[in-house]
C-alpha positions as CSV (number, residue, x, y, z in Angstrom):
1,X,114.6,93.8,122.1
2,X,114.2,91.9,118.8
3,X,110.6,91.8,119.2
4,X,110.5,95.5,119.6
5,X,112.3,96.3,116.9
6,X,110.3,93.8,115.0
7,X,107.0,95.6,115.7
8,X,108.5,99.2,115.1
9,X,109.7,97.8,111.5
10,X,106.4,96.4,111.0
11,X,105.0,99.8,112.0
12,X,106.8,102.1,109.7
13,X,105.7,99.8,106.7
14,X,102.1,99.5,107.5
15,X,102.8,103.7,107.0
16,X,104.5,103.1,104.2
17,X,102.3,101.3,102.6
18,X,99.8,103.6,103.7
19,X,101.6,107.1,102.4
20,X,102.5,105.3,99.4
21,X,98.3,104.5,99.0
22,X,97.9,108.5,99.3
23,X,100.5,109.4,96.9
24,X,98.8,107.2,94.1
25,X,96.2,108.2,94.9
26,X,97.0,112.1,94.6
27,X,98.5,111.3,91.7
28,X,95.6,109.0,90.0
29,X,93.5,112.7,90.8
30,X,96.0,114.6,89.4
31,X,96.4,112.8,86.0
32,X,92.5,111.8,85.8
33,X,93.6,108.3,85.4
34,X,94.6,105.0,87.6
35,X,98.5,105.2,88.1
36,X,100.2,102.6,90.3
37,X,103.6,102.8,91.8
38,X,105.5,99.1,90.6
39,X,107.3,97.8,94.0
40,X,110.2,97.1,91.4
41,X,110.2,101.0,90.8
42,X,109.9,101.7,94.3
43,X,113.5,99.4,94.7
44,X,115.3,101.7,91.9
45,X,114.0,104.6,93.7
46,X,115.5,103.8,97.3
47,X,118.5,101.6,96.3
48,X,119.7,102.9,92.8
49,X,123.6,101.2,92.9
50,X,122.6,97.9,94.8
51,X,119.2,96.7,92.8
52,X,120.3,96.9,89.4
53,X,123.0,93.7,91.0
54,X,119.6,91.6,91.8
55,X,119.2,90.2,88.7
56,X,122.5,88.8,88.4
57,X,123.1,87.9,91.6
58,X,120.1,85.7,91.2
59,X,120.3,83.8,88.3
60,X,124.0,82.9,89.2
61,X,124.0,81.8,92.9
62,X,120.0,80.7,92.9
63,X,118.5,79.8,89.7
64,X,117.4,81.7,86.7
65,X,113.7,80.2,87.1
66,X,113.5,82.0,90.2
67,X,114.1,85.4,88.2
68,X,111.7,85.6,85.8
69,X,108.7,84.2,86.6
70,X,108.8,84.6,91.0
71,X,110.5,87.9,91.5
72,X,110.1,89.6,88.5
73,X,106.3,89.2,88.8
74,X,107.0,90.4,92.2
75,X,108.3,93.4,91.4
76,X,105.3,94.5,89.5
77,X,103.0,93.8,92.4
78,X,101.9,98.1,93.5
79,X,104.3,99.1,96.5
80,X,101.0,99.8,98.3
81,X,100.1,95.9,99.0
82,X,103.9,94.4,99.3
83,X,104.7,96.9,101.9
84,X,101.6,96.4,104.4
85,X,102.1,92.9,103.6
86,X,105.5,92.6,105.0
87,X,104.8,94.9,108.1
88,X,101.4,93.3,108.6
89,X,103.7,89.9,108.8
90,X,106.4,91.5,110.7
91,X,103.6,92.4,113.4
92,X,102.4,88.6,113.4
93,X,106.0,87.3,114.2
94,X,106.5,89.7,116.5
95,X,103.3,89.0,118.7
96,X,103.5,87.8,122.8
97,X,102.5,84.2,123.1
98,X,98.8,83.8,125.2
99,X,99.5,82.7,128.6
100,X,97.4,79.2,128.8
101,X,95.1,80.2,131.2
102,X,94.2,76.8,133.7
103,X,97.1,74.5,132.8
104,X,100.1,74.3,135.3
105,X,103.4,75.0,133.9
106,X,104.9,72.8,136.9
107,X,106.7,70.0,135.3
């Protein structure tokens, strides 16, 4: 069951990350120049009460090192690579093992 819902998760971003290619895209056409959705804006966008709380939440309980350099690089990474990213590595944990083919699983 966790697997499945591992793979469907994994799924949904790979389109994601896909629609959110598109979109800048459309919108790089539109404007005649290269615009990027930030995966930081994309954050603001879907959780507008709860990301704002990150940056605090961070420097207090982790460590402020892990802040400004790690994440808030992070967040300026496009929305269009973090998002295949994660589903592409949701799809790798969620793969079946290979059955070894010719060895006995007879204790």
């Amino acid at each position: 069951m966790l697997r499945f819902l591992a793979r469907a998760f994994g799924l949904i971003l790979l389109a994601a990350g896909f629609a959110a290619l598109v979109v800048d895209g459309t919108r790089s056409i539109a404007a005649s120049k290269l615009i990027v959705s930030r995966f930081g804006d994309m954050c603001i966008y879907l959780f507008p009460k709860l990301f704002p709380l990150l940056q605090p939440a961070v420097e207090r309980n982790v460590h402020p090192l892990l802040w400004d350099p790690v994440l808030k690089g992070f967040f300026l990474v496009p929305g269009w690579i973090v998002l295949p990213a994660f589903g592409l590595l949701l799809l790798w944990m969620a793969k079946r093992r290979r059955v070894a083919i010719g060895y006995s699983s007879r204790p």
